[in-house]
C-alpha positions in Angstrom: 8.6 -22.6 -75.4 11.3 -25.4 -75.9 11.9 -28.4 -74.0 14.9 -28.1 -71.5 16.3 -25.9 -69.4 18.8 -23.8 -71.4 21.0 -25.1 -68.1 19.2 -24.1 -65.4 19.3 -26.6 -62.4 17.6 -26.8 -59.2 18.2 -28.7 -56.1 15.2 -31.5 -56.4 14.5 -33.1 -52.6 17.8 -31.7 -51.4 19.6 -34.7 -52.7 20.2 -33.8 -56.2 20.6 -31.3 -59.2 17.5 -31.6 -61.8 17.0 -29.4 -65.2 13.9 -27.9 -65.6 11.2 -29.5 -67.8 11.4 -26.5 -70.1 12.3 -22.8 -71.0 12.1 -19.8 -73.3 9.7 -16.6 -73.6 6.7 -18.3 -72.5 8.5 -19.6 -69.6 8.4 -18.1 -66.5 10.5 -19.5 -63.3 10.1 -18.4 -60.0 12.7 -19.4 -56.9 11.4 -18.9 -53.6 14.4 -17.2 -51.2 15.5 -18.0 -47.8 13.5 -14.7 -46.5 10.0 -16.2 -47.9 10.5 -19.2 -46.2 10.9 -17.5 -42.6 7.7 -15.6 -43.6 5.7 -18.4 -43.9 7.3 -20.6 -41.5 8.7 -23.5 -44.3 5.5 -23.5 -46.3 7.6 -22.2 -49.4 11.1 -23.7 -49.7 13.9 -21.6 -50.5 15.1 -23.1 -53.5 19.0 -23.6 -54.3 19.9 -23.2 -58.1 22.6 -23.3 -60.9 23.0 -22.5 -64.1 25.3 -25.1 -66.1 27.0 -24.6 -69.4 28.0 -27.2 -71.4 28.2 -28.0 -75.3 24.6 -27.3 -75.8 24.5 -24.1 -73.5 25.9 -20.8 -74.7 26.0 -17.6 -73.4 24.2 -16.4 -76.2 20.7 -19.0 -76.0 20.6 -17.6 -72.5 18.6 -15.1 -71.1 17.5 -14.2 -67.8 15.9 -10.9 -66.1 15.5 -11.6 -62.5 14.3 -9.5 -59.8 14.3 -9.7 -56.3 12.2 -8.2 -54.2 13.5 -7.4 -50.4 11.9 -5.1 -47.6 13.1 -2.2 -46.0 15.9 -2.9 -43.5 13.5 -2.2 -40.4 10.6 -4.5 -41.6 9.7 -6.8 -39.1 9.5 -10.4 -40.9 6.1 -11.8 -39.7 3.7 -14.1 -41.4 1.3 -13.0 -43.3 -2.1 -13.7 -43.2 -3.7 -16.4 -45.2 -5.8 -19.6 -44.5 -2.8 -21.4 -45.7 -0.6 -20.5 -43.1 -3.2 -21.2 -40.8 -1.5 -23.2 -37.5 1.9 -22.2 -38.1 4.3 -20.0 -36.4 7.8 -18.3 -36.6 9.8 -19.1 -34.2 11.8 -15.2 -34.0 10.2 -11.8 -35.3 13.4 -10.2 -37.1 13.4 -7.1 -38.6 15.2 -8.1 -42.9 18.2 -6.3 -41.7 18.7 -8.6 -38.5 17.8 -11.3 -41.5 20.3 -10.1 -43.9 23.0 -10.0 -40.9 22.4 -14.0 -39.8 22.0 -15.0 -43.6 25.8 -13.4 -44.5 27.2 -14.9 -41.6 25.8 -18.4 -42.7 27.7 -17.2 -46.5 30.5 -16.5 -45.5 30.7 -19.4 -43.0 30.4 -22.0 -46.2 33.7 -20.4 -47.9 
């Protein structure tokens, strides 16, 4: 483990870019994605990220293996259930691929 973020960033209170605390191989990170949050209606954020590179960042003292993990297109998106997510609801029930359609446009809308 070593202190900094090998120039990993993360959006802190949707007002600015933060480095993580710390990384290497006993570091794990996890970002939550847009299609968790709908799940549990906002109780995990969706997390925007970037990964800078600057005099003390190389390609080479870098490594990431990242998986994401997405349901079949004709999944209907419904929360789950847990104490937690007691009291809360989702406002649509989309299947991931009606998801997937909405969350392109909104990609292609910021270009």
């Amino acid at each position: 483990k070593s202190a900094g973020s090998a120039g990993l960033q993360y959006y802190k209170d949707g007002n600015e870019w933060a480095y993580l605390p710390c990384s290497g191989h006993s570091v794990a990170v996890l970002f939550v994605g847009s299609v968790l949050q709908h799940c549990t209606a906002g109780y995990f954020r969706a997390c925007r990220h970037r990964v800078v590179y600057d005099d003390h960042t190389t390609a080479r003292q870098r490594m990431a293996a990242t998986l994401f993990v997405r349901p079949a297109p004709t999944a209907v998106l419904l929360l789950p259930p847990s104490q937690r997510l007691s009291g809360r609801s989702i406002k649509s029930k989309l299947t991931f691929q009606q998801w997937n359609g909405r969350t392109a446009r909104n990609y292609e809308k910021s270009k």
